[in-house]
Backbone as ProteinMPNN parsed JSONL, in Angstrom:
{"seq_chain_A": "XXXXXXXXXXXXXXXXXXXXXXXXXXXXXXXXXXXXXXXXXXXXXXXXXXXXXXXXXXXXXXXXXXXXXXXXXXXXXXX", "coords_chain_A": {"N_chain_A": [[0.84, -1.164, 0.0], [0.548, 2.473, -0.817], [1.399, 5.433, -0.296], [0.749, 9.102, -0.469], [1.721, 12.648, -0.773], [1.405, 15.459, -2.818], [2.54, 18.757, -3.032], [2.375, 22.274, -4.184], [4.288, 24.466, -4.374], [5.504, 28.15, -3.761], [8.705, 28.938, -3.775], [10.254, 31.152, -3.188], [8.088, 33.023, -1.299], [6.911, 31.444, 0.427], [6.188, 31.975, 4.291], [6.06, 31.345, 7.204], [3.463, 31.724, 9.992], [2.779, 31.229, 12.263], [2.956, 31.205, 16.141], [3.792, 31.401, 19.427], [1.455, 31.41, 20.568], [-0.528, 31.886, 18.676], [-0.77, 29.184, 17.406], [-1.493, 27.57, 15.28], [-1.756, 28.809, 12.666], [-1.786, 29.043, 8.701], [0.727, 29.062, 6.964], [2.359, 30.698, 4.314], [2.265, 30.827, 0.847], [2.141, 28.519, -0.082], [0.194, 27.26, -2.042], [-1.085, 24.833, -3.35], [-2.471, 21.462, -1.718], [-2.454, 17.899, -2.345], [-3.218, 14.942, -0.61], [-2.849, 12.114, -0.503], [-4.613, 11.59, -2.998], [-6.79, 13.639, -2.784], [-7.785, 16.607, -2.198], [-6.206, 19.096, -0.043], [-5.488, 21.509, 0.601], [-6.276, 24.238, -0.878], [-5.838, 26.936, -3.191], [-4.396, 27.849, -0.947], [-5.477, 27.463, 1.687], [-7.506, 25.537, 3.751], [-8.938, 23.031, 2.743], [-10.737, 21.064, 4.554], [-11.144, 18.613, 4.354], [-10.732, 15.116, 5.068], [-8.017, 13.354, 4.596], [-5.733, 12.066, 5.268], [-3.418, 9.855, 7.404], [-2.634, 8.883, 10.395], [0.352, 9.184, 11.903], [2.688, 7.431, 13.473], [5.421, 7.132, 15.95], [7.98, 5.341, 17.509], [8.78, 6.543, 19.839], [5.506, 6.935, 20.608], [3.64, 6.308, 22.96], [0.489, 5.347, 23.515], [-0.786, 2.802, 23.217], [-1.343, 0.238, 24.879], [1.752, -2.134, 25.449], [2.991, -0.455, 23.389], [4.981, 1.647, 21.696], [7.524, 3.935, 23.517], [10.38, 2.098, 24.309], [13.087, 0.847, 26.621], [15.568, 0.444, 25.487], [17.348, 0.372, 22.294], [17.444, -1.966, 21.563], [15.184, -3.692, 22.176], [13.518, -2.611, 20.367], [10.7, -3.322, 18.123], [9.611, -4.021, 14.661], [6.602, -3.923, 13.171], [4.812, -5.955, 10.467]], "CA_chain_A": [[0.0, 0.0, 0.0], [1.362, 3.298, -1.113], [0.564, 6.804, 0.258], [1.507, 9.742, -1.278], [1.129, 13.838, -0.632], [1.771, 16.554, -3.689], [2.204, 19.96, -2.868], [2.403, 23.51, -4.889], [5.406, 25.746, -3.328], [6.139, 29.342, -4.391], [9.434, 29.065, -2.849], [10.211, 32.23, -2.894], [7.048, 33.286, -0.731], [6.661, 30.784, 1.74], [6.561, 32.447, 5.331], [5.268, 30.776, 8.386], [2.855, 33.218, 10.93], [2.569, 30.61, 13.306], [3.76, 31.569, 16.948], [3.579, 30.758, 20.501], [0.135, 32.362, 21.275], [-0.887, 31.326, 17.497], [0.373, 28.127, 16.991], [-2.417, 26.803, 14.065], [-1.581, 30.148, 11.433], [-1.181, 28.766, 8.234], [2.226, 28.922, 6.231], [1.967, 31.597, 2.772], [3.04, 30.632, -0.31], [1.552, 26.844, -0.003], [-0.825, 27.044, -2.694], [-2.205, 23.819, -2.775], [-1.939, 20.337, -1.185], [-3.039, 16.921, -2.493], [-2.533, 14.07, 0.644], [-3.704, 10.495, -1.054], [-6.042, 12.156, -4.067], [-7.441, 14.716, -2.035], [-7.021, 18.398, -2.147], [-6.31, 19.356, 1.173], [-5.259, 22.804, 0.344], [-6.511, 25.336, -2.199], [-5.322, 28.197, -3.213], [-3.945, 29.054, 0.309], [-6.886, 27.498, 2.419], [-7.77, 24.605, 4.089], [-10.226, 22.391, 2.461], [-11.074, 20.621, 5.545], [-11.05, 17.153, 3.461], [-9.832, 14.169, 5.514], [-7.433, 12.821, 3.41], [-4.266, 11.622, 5.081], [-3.652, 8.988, 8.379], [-1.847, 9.185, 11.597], [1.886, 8.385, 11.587], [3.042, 7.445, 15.421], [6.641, 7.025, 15.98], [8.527, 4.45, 18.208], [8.241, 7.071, 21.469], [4.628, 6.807, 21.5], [2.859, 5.417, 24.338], [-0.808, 5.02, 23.655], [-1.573, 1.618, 22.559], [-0.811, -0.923, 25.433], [2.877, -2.257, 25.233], [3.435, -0.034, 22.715], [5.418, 3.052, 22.298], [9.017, 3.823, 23.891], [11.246, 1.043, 24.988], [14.131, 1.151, 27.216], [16.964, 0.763, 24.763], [17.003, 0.273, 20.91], [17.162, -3.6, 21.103], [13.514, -4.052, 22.291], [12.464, -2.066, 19.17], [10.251, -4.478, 16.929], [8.747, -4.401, 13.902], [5.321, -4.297, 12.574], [4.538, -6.265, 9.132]], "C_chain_A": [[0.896, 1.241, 0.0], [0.226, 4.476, -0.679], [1.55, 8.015, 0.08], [1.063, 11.501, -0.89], [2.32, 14.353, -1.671], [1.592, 18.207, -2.834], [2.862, 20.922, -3.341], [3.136, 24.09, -3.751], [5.56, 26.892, -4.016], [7.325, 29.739, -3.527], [10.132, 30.524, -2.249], [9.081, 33.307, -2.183], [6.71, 32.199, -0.115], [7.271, 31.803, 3.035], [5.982, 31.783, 6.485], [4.717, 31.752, 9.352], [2.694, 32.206, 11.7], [3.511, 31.12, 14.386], [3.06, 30.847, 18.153], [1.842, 30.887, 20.564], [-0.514, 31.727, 19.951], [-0.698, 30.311, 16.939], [-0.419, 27.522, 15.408], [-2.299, 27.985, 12.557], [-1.008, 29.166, 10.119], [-0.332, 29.393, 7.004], [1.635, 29.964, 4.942], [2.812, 31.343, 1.867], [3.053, 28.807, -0.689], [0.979, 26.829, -0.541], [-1.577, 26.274, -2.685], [-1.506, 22.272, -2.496], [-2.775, 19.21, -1.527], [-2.354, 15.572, -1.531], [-3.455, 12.493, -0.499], [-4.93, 10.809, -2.207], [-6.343, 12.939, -3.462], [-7.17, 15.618, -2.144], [-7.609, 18.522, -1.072], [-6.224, 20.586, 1.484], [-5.155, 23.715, -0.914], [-6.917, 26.271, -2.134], [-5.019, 28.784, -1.894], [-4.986, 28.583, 1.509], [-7.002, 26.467, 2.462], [-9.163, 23.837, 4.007], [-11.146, 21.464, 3.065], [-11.662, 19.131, 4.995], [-9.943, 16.047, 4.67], [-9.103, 13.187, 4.766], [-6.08, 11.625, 4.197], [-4.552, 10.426, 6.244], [-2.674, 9.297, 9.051], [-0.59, 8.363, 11.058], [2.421, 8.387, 13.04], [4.187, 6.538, 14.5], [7.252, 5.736, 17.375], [7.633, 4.77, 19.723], [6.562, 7.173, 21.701], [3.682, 6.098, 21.885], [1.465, 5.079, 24.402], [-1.276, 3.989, 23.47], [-0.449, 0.811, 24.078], [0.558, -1.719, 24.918], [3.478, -1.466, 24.318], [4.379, 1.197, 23.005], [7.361, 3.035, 22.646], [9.589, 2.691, 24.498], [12.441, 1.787, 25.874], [16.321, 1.408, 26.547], [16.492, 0.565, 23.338], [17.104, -1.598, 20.692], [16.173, -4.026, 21.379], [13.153, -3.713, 21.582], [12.124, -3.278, 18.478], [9.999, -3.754, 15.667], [7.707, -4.848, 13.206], [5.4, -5.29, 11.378], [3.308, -5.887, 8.882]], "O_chain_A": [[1.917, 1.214, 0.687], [-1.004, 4.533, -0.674], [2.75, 8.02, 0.354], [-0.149, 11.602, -0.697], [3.514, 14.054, -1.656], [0.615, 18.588, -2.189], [4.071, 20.822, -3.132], [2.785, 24.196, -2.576], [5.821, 26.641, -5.192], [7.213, 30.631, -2.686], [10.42, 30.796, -1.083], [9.207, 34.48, -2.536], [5.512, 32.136, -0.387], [8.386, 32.324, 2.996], [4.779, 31.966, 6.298], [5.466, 32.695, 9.61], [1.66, 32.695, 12.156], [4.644, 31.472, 14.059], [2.141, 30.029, 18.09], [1.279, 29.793, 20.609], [-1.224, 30.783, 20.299], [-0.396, 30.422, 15.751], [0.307, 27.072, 14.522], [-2.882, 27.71, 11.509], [0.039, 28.545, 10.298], [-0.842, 30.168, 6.194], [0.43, 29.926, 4.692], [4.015, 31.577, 1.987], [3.821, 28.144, -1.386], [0.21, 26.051, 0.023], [-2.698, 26.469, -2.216], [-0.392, 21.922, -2.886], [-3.923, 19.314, -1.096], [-1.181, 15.231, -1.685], [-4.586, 12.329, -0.956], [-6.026, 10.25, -2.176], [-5.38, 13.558, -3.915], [-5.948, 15.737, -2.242], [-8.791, 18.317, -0.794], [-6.76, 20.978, 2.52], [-4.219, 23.857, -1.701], [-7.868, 26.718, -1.493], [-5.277, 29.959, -1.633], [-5.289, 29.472, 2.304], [-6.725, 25.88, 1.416], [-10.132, 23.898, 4.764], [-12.139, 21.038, 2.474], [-12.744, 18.726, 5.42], [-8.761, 16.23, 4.961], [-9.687, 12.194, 4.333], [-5.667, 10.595, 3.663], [-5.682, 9.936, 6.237], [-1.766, 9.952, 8.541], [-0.462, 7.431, 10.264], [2.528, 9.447, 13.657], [4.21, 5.868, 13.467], [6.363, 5.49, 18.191], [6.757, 4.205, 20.378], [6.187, 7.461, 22.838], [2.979, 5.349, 21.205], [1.145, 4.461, 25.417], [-2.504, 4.037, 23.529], [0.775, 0.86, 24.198], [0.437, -2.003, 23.727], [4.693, -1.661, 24.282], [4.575, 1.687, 24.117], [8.202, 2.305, 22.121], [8.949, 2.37, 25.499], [12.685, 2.993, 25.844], [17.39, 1.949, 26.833], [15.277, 0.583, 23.14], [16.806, -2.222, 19.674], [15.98, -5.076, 20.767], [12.032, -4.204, 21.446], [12.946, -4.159, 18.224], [10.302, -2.567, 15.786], [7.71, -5.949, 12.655], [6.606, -5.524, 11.301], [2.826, -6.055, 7.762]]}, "name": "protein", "num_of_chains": 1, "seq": "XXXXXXXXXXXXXXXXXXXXXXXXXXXXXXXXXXXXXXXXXXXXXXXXXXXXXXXXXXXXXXXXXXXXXXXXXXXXXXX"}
């Protein structure tokens, strides 16, 4: 299974307005964003399309045994 996101840059105009107090501001110069087929972002604006899926990392802890280990030789492997 393959999963894929496109996205339109005007690299020269990208700025981020996100800040402490603001943390959700989004980014300028992002035109638009396709996450798995979807347009997630057009023209500048969030198309409020659920498109993409969670990505959890080693460190986290929510799923019963799961999550951080104590050293890197307990890490497993899903299939």
């Amino acid at each position: 299974m393959y999963f894929w996101v496109v996205a339109v840059l005007l690299t020269k105009e990208i700025q981020d307005h996100a800040t402490y107090e603001k943390p959700a501001q989004l980014a300028t110069g992002v035109d638009d964003v396709w996450v798995n087929g979807i347009r997630a972002l057009k023209e500048g604006q969030a198309t409020g399309a659920h498109s993409g899926r969670v990505v959890r990392g080693r460190a986290w802890t929510g799923w019963p045994k799961g999550g951080c280990r104590a050293t890197s030789k307990e890490w497993t492997w899903s299939k």
